[in-house]
FITIZA-919619 format. One record per residue (C-alpha): residue number from 1; residue in one letter; z negated, x negated, y negated. Coordinates in Angstrom, 1 decimal. Example, Ala and Ser with C-alpha at 12.3 -4.5 7.8 and 13.67 -1.06 7.14 Angstrom:
! residues 2
+-----+------+--------+--------+--------+
|  nr | rest |     pz |     px |     py |
+-----+------+--------+--------+--------+
|   1 |    A |   -7.8 |  -12.3 |    4.5 |
|   2 |    S |   -7.1 |  -13.7 |    1.1 |
+-----+------+--------+--------+--------+
***
This chain:
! residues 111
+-----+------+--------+--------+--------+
|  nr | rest |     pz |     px |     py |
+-----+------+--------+--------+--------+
|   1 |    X |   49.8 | -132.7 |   93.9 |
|   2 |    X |   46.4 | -131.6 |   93.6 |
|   3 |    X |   44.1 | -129.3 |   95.8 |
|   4 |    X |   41.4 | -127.3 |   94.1 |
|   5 |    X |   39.0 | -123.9 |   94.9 |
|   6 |    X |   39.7 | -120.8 |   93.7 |
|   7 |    X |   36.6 | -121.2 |   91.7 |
|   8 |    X |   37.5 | -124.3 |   89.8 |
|   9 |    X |   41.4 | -122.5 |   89.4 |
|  10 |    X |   39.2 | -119.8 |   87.7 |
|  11 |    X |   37.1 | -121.8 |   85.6 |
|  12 |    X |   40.2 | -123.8 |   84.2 |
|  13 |    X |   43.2 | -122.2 |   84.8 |
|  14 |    X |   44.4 | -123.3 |   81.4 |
|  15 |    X |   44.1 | -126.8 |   82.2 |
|  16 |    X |   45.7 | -126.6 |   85.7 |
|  17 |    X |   48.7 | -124.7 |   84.0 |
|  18 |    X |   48.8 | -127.7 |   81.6 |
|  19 |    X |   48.6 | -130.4 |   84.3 |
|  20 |    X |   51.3 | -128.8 |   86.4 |
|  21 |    X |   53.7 | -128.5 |   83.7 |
|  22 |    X |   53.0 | -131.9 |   82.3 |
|  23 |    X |   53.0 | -133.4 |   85.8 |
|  24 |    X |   56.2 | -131.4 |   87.1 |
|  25 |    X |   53.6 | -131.2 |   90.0 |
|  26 |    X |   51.9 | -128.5 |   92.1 |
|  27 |    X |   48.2 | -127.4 |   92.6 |
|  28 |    X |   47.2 | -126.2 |   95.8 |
|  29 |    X |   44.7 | -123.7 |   95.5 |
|  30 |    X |   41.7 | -123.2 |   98.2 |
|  31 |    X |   40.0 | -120.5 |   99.6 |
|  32 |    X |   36.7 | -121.5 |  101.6 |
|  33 |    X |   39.0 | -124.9 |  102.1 |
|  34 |    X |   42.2 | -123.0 |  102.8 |
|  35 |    X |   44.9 | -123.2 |  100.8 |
|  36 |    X |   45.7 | -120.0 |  100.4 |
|  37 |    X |   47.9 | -120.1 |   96.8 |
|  38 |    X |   50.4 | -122.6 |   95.1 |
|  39 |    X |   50.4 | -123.0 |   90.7 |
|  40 |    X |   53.9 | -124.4 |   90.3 |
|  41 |    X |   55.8 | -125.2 |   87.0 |
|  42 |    X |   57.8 | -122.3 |   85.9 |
|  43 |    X |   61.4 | -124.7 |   86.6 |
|  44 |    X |   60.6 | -124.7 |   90.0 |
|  45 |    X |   59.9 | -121.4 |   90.4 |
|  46 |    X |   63.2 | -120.4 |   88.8 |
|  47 |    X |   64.5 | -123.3 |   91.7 |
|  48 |    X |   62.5 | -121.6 |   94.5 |
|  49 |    X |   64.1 | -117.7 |   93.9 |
|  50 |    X |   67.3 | -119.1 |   93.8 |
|  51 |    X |   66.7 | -120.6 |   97.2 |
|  52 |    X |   64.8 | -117.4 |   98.7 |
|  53 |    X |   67.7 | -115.1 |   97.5 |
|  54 |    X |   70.5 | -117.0 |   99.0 |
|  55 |    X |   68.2 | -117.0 |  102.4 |
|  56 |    X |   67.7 | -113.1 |  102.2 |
|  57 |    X |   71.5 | -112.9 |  101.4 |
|  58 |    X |   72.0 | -115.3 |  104.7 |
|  59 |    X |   69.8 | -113.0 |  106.5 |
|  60 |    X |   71.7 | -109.7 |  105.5 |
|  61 |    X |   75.1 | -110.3 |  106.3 |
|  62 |    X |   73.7 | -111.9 |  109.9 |
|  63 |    X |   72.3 | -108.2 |  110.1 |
|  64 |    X |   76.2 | -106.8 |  108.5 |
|  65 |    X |   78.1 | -109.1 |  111.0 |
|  66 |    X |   75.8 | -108.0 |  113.9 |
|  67 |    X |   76.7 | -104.4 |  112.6 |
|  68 |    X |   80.2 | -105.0 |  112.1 |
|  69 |    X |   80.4 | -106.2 |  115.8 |
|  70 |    X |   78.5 | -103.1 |  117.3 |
|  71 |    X |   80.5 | -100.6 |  115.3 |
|  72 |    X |   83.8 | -102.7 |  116.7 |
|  73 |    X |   82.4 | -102.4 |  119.9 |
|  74 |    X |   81.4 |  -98.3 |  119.8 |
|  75 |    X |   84.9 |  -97.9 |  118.2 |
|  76 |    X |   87.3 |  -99.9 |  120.6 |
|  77 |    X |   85.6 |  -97.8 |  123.4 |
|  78 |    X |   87.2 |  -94.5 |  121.1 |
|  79 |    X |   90.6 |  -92.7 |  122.3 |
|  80 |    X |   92.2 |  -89.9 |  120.4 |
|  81 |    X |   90.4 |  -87.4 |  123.1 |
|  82 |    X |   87.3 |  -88.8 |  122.4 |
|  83 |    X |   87.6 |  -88.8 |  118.9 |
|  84 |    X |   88.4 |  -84.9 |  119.1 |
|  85 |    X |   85.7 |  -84.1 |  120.9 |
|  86 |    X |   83.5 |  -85.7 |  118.3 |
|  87 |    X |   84.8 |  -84.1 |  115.9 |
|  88 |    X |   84.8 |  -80.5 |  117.6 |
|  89 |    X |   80.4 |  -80.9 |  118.5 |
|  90 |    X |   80.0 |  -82.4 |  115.2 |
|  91 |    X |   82.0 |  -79.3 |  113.2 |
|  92 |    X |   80.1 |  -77.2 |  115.4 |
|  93 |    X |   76.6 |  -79.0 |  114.8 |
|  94 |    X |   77.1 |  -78.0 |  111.1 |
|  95 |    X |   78.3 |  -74.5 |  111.4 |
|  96 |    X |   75.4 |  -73.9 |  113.4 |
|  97 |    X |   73.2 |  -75.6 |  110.8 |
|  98 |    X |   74.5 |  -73.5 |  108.0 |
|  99 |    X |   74.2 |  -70.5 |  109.8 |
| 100 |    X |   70.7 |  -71.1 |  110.6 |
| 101 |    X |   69.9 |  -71.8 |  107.0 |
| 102 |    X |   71.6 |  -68.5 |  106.0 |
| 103 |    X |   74.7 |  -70.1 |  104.5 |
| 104 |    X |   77.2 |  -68.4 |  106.5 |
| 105 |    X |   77.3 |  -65.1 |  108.2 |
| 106 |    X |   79.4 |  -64.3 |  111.3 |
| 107 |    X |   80.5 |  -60.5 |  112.2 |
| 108 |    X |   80.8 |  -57.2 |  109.6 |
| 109 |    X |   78.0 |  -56.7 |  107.4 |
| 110 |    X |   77.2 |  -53.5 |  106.3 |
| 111 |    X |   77.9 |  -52.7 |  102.7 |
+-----+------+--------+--------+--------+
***
């Protein structure tokens, strides 16, 4: 591994590219002595996306199972009464909605 500043990185990128590769190593790169970037060879970066992809795909079935479980929760609390009274404030939700947006009419309209 080697540690460099952003300035020399700029100077000779080309030969830190070179060393990496050849050295299957990594080059730290610094920025007013922190290191604030990582040149890697290309194999490991290949390496590296496998391993962040499986961790976001860890991460979003935690979030699916924690959904799954609230959603089991809401709906085991449901009975048909429940479930028909839903039903009745959301149908009348969007009748009002279209009705406001002109897309229905109640009553005789004049010809």
């Amino acid at each position: 591994m080697r540690t460099v500043s952003v300035s020399q990185a700029r100077e000779q990128l080309s030969s830190f590219v070179n060393w990496s590769k050849e050295n299957k190593d990594y080059v730290i790169i610094e920025v007013r002595g922190k290191a604030e970037a990582v040149l890697i060879p290309y194999a490991d970066f290949d390496i590296l996306q496998e391993i962040l992809q499986q961790k976001q795909r860890r991460e979003a079935i935690a979030k699916l199972q924690a959904l799954s479980g609230e959603i089991s929760k809401r709906t085991s609390e449901l009975n048909e009464t429940n479930v028909d009274e839903l039903a009745d404030e959301i149908s009348k939700e969007a009748v009002a909605s279209l009705a406001r947006k002109g897309k229905i009419r109640f009553g005789k309209e004049n010809p």
